[in-house]
VMD Tcl script that draws the C-alpha trace (Angstrom):
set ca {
  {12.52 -14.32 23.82}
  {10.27 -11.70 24.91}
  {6.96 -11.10 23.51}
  {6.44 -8.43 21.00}
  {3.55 -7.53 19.01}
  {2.65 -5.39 16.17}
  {-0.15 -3.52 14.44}
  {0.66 -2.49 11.20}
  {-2.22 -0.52 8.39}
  {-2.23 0.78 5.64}
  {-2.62 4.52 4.86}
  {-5.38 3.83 2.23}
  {-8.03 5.80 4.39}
  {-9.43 5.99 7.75}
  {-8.77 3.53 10.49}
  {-11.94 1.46 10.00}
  {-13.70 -1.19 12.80}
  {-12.06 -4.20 11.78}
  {-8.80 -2.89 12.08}
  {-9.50 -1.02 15.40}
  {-10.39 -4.34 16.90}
  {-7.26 -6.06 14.95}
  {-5.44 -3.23 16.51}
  {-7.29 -4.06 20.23}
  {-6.30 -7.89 19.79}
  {-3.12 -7.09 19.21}
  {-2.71 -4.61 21.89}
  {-4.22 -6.61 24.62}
  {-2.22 -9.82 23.46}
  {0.76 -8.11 24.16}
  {-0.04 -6.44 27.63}
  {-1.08 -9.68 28.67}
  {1.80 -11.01 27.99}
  {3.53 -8.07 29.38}
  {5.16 -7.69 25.75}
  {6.15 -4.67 23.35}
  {3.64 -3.36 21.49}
  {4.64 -2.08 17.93}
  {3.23 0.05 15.59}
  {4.34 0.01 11.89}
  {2.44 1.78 8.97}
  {2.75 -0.09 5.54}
  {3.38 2.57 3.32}
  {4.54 0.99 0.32}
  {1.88 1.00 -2.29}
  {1.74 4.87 -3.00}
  {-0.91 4.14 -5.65}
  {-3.45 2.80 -3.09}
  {-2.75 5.33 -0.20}
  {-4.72 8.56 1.11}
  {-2.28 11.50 1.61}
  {-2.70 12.25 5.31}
  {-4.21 8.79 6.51}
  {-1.14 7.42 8.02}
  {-1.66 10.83 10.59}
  {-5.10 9.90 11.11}
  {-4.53 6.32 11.64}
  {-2.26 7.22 14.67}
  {-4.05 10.04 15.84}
  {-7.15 7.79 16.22}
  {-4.87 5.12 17.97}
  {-3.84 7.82 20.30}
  {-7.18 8.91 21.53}
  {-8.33 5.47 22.00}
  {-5.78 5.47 24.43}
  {-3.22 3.01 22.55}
  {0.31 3.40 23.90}
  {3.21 2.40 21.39}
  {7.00 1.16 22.94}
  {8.66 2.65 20.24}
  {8.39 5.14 17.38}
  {6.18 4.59 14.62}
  {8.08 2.41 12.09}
  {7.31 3.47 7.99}
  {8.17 0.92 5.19}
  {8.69 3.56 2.73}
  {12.28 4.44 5.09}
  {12.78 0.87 4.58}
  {13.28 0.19 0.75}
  {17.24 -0.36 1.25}
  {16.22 -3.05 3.34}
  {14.22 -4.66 0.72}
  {16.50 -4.76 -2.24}
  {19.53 -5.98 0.01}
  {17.17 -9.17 0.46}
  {16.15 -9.47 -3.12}
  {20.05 -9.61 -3.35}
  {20.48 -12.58 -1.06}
  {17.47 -14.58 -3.08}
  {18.99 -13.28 -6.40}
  {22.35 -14.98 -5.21}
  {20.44 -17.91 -4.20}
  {18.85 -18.55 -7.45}
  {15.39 -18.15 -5.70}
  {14.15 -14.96 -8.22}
  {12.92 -14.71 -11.62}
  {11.78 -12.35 -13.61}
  {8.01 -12.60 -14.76}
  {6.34 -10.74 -17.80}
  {3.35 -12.25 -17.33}
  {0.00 -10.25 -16.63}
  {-2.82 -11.09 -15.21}
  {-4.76 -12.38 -17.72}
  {-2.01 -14.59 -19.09}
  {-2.24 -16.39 -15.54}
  {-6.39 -16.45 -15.64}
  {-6.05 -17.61 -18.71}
  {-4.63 -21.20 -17.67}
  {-7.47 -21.52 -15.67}
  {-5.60 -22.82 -12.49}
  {-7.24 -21.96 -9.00}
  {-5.48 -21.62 -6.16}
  {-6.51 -20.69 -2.39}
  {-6.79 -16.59 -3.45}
  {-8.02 -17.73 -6.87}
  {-5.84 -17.87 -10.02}
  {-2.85 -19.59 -9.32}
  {-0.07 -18.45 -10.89}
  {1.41 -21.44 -13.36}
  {5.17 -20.97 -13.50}
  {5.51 -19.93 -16.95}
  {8.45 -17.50 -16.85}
  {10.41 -19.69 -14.25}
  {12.83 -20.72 -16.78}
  {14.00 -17.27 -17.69}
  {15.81 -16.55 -14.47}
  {17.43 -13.38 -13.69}
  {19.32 -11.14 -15.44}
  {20.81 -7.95 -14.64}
  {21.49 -6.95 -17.88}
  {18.26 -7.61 -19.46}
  {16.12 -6.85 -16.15}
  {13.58 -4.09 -16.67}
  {11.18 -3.20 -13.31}
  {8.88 -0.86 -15.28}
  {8.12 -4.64 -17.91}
  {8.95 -7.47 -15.27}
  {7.87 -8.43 -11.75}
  {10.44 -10.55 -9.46}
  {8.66 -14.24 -8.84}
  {10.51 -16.48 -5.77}
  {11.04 -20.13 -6.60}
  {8.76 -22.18 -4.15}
  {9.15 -25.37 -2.93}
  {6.66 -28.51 -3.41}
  {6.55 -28.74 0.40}
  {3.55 -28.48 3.09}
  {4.39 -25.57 5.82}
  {2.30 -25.83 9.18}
  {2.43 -23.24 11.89}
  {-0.45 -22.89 14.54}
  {-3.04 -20.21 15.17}
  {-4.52 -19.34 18.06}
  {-7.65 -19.53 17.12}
  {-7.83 -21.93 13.89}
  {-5.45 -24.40 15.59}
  {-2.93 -26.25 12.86}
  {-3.16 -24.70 9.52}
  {-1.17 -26.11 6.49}
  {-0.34 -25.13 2.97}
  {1.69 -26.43 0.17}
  {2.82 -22.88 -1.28}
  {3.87 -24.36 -4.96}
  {0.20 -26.33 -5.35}
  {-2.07 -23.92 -3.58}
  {-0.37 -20.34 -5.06}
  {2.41 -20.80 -6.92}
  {5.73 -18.99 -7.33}
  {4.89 -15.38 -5.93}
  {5.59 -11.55 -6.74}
  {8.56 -9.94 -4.55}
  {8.55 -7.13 -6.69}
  {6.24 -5.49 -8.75}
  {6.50 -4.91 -12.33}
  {5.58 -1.29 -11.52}
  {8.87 -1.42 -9.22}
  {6.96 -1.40 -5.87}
  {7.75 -3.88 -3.42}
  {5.48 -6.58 -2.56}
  {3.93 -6.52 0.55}
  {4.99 -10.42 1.72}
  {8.70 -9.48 1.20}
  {8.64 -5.58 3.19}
  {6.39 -7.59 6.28}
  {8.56 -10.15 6.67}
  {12.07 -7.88 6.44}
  {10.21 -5.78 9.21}
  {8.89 -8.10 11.25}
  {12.30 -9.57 11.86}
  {14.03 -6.08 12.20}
  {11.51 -5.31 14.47}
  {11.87 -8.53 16.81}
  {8.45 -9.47 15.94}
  {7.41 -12.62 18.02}
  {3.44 -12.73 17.55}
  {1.28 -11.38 15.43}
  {-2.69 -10.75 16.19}
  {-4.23 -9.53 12.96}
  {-7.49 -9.95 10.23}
  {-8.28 -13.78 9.27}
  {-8.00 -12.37 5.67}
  {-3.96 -12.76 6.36}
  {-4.45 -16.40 7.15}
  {-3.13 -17.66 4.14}
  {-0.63 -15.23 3.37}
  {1.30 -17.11 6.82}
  {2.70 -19.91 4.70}
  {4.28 -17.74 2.59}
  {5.80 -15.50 5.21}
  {7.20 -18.52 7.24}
  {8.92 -19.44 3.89}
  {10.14 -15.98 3.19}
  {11.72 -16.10 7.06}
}
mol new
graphics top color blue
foreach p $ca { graphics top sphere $p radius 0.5 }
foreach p [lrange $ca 0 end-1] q [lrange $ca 1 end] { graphics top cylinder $p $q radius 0.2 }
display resetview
């Protein structure tokens, strides 16, 4: 398979210095490797985004001289894409839906590896098309009491039971936006995504791509 990378922000402001030298990692990763290099803007949380950043974000890209393989991908022309796979889980028995908020999880006081850790209260309730409402429920996946490994490049072997260290996790928002581990998995597999150079911030959220995949 060949190589191809990605650099995807989010339109919440101004391409900052971390992510320019995410976005430099990346680049050179895949020119090394004489790879694609992607770019894909994560537009899916309209609440948290700047109008006009996404512009800026590539127009700064552009005059540092980054050159893109193919158009500039946007998650928010991807939402079909989404739901079909919150289909698949649904038929797979992998969803519930979750009324819990976020101070019913604190409030069990279980920590996790990005602090409380949700506690599988609602698991039992299931799904229900009749009775689902996405403006009063978010969409939790089922996880498994498994470790998942993968190595990084820099960290070496990194390994995380999902169900001990997080807990079942949001798909889909009770607001009704998509989560952000669903839409970058769906993309980076529509996309041909074969490495990914980004932030160690994501390091944790790996696990629970790799699952998703």
């Amino acid at each position: 398979m060949n190589y191809c990378g990605r650099f995807a922000p989010s339109p919440s402001g101004p391409l900052h210095f971390g992510s320019l030298i995410a976005a430099m990692g990346s680049y050179l990763d895949a020119k090394k490797n004489h790879g694609n290099w992607l770019i894909r803007i994560e537009d899916i949380d309209p609440p948290r985004e700047v109008a006009g950043a996404a512009d800026k974000i590539i127009d700064t890209l552009d005059r540092f001289g980054f050159e893109w393989d193919e158009p500039v991908l946007y998650q928010s022309t991807r939402y079909t894409a989404y739901q079909d796979a919150l289909h698949e889980l649904q038929k797979e028995k992998l969803l519930y839906q979750c009324i819990c908020s976020r101070s019913d999880i604190q409030a069990h006081g279980l920590q996790g590896v990005e602090g409380a850790k949700y506690p599988g209260t609602c698991r039992k309730r299931g799904f229900d098309n009749s009775t689902y409402a996405p403006q009063r429920s978010a969409l939790r996946i089922v996880t498994g009491d498994q470790p998942i490994s993968f190595v990084d490049g820099l960290r070496g072997t990194i390994c995380q039971n999902i169900a001990q260290d997080i807990g079942d996790f949001i798909l889909k928002r009770a607001d009704g936006l998509f989560a952000y581990q669903l839409a970058v998995v769906i993309d980076d597999a529509y996309q041909g995504i074969t490495d990914v150079v980004r932030g160690a911030d994501l390091l944790t959220s790996t696990p629970r791509q790799i699952y998703l995949q």
